[in-house]
C-alpha positions as CSV (number, residue, x, y, z in Angstrom):
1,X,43.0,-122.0,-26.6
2,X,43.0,-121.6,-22.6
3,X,40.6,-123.7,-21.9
4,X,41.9,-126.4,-24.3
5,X,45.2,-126.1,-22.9
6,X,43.8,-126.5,-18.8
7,X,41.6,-130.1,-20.1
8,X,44.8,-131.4,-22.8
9,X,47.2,-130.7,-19.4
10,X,44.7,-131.7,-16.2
11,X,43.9,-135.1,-18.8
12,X,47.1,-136.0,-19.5
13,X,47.8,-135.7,-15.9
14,X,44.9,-138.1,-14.8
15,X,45.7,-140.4,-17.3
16,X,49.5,-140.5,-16.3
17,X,48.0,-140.9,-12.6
18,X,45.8,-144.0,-13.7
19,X,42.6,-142.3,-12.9
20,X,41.7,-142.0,-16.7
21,X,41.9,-144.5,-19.4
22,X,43.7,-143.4,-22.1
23,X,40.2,-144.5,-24.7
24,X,38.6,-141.9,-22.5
25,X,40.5,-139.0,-23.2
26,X,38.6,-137.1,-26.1
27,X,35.5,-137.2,-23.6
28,X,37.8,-135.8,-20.3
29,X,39.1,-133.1,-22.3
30,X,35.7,-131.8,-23.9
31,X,33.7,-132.4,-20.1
32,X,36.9,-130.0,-18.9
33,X,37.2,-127.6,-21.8
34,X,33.1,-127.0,-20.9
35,X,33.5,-126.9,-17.0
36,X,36.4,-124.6,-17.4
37,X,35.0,-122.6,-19.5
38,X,31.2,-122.3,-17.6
39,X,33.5,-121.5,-14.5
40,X,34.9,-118.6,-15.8
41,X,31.9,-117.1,-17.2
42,X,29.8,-117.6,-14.4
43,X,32.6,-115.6,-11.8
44,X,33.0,-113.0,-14.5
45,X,28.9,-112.6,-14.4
46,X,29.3,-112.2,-10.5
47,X,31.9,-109.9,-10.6
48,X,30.2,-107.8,-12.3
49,X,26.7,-108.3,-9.9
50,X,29.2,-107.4,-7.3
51,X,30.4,-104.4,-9.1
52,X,27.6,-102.8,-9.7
53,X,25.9,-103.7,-6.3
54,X,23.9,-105.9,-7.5
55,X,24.9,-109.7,-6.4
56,X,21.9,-110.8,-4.5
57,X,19.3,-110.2,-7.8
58,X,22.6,-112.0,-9.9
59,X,22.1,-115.3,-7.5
60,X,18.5,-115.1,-7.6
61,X,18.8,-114.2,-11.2
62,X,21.6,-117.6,-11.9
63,X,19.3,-119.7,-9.9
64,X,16.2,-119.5,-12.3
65,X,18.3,-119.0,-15.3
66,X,21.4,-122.1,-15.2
67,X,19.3,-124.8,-14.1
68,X,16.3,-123.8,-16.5
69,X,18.5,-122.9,-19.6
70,X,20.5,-126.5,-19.0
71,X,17.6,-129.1,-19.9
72,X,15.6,-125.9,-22.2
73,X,18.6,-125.9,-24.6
74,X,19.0,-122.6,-26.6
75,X,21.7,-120.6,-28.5
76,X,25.1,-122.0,-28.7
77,X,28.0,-120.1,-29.5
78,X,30.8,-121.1,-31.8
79,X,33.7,-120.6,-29.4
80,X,34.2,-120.2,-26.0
81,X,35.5,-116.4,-26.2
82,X,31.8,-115.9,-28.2
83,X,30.2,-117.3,-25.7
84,X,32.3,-115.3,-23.1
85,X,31.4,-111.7,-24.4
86,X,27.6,-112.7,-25.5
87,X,27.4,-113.8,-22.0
88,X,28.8,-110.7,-20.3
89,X,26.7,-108.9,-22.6
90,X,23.7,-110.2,-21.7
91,X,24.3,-109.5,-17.8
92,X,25.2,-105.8,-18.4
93,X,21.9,-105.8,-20.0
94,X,20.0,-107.4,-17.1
95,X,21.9,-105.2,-14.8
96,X,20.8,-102.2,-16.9
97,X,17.3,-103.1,-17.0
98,X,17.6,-103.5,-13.0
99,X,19.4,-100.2,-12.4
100,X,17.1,-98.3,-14.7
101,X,13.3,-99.9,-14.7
102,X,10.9,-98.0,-11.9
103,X,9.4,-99.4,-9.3
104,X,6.2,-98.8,-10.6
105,X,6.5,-100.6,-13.5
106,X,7.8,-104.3,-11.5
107,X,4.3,-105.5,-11.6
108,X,3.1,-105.2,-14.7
109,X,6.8,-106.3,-16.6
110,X,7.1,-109.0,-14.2
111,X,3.5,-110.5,-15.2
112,X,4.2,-109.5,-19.1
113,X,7.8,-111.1,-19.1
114,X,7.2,-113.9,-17.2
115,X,4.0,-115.0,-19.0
116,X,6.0,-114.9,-22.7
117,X,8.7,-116.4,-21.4
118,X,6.7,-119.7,-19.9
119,X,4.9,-119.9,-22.9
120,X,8.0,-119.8,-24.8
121,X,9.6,-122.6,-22.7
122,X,6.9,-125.1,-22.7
123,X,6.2,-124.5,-26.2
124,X,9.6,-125.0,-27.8
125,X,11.8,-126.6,-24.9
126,X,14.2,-128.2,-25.5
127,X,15.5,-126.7,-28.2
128,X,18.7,-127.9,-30.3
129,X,21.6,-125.6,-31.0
130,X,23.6,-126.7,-34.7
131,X,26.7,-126.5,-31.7
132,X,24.7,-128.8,-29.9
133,X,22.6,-131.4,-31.1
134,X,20.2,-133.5,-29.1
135,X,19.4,-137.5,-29.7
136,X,15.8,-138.2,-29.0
137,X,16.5,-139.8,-25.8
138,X,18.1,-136.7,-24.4
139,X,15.0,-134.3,-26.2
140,X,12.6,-136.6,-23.7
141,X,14.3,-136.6,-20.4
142,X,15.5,-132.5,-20.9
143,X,11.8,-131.8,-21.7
144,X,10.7,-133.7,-18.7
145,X,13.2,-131.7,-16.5
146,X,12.8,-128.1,-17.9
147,X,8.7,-128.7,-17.8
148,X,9.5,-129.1,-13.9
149,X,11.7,-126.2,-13.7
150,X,9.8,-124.1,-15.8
151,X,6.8,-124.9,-13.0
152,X,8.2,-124.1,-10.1
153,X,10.3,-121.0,-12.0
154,X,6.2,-120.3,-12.9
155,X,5.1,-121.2,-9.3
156,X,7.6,-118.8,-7.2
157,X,7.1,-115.8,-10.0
158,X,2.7,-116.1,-8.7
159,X,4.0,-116.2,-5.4
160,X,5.8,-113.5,-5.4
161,X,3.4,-111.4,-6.9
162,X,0.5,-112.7,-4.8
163,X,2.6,-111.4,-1.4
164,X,3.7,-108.1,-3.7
165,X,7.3,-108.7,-3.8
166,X,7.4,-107.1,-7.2
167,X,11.3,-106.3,-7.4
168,X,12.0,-109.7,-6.5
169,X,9.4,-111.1,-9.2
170,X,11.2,-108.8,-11.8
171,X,14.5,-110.8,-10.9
172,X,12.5,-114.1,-11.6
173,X,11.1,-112.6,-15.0
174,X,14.2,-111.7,-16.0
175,X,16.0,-115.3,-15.7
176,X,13.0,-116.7,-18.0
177,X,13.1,-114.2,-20.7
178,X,16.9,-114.5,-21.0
179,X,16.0,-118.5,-21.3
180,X,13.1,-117.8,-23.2
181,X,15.7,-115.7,-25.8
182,X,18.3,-118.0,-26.2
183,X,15.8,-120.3,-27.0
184,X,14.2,-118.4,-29.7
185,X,17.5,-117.4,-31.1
186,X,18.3,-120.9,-31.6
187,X,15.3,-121.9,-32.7
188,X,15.8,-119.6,-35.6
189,X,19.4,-120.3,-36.2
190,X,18.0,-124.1,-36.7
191,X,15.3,-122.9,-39.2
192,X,17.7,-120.7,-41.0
193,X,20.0,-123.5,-41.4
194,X,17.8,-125.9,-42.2
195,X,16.2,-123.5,-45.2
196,X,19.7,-123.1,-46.4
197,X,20.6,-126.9,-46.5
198,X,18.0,-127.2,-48.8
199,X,18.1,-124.7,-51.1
200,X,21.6,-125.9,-52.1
């Protein structure tokens, strides 16, 4: 409801300032309901890089992981405040794999990790959500875009490796498995739904 209440009031008010048509305003208030709402989770996910001292791996982590999970596609939630907590969820759990995974092991989770999650990506991307369906127009230029990403996401993860920055690899890994999830949890959420549609 606070999201819907910032794009019905910030709409109303464009349209009253003749910047919006009125026949435009369903599409206004959704495009501000979602940037409201990607706002908030994405300073909430800092915050809580910051808190636990841990902001730098949440950029380097957010920079691999937004653009990549935008054209990939992946798990949807139903409402904003289950997107909210799955979110926050999911970067307590990456800050708890950084805080608590030895150095030893970078390497070897960083090459594991990031090899699944690649394969996972080009495989299936992009991937439709039942909150989110794609037309087959969108399907081509997304898969165009997250193939790209997913090379140079692929290309700076070798790098890394090569010149034995291994922490900083394990960041990298990270932002594709968390892709590479979301996208196999929607992916099964579609199969699931579709085996249920026709048994009825």
């Amino acid at each position: 409801m606070f999201y819907r209440r910032i794009s019905v009031g910030l709409t109303a008010r464009m349209i009253s300032a003749g910047v919006v048509k009125e026949e435009d305003r369903d599409v206004y208030q959704y495009s501000i309901e979602v940037v409201a709402a990607l706002i908030v989770n994405f300073v909430s996910a800092l915050i809580l890089f910051l808190v636990f001292g841990r902001l730098s791996e949440g950029l380097i982590f957010f920079a691999v992981f937004f653009p990549l999970r935008t054209y990939s596609g992946g798990y949807h939630a139903s409402t904003h405040l289950k997107c909210y907590l799955i979110s926050m969820a999911l970067m307590l759990a990456v800050i708890f794999c950084l805080n608590n995974t030895s150095q030893t092991d970078y390497y070897m989770l960083s090459a594991v990790l990031g090899l699944f999650s690649i394969l996972t990506v080009f495989m299936l991307a992009p991937v439709e959500d039942k909150n989110r369906p794609l037309d087959d127009k969108e399907i081509a230029v997304y898969r165009g875009k997250s193939l790209k990403l997913l090379a140079v996401d692929g290309a700076a993860l070798i790098l890394l490796l090569i010149f034995r920055m291994e922490f900083y690899a394990y960041v990298v890994s990270l932002g594709l498995s968390v892709t590479a999830a979301s996208i196999i949890v929607a992916k099964l959420n579609r199969l699931i739904s579709t085996k249920i549609i026709i048994e009825k």
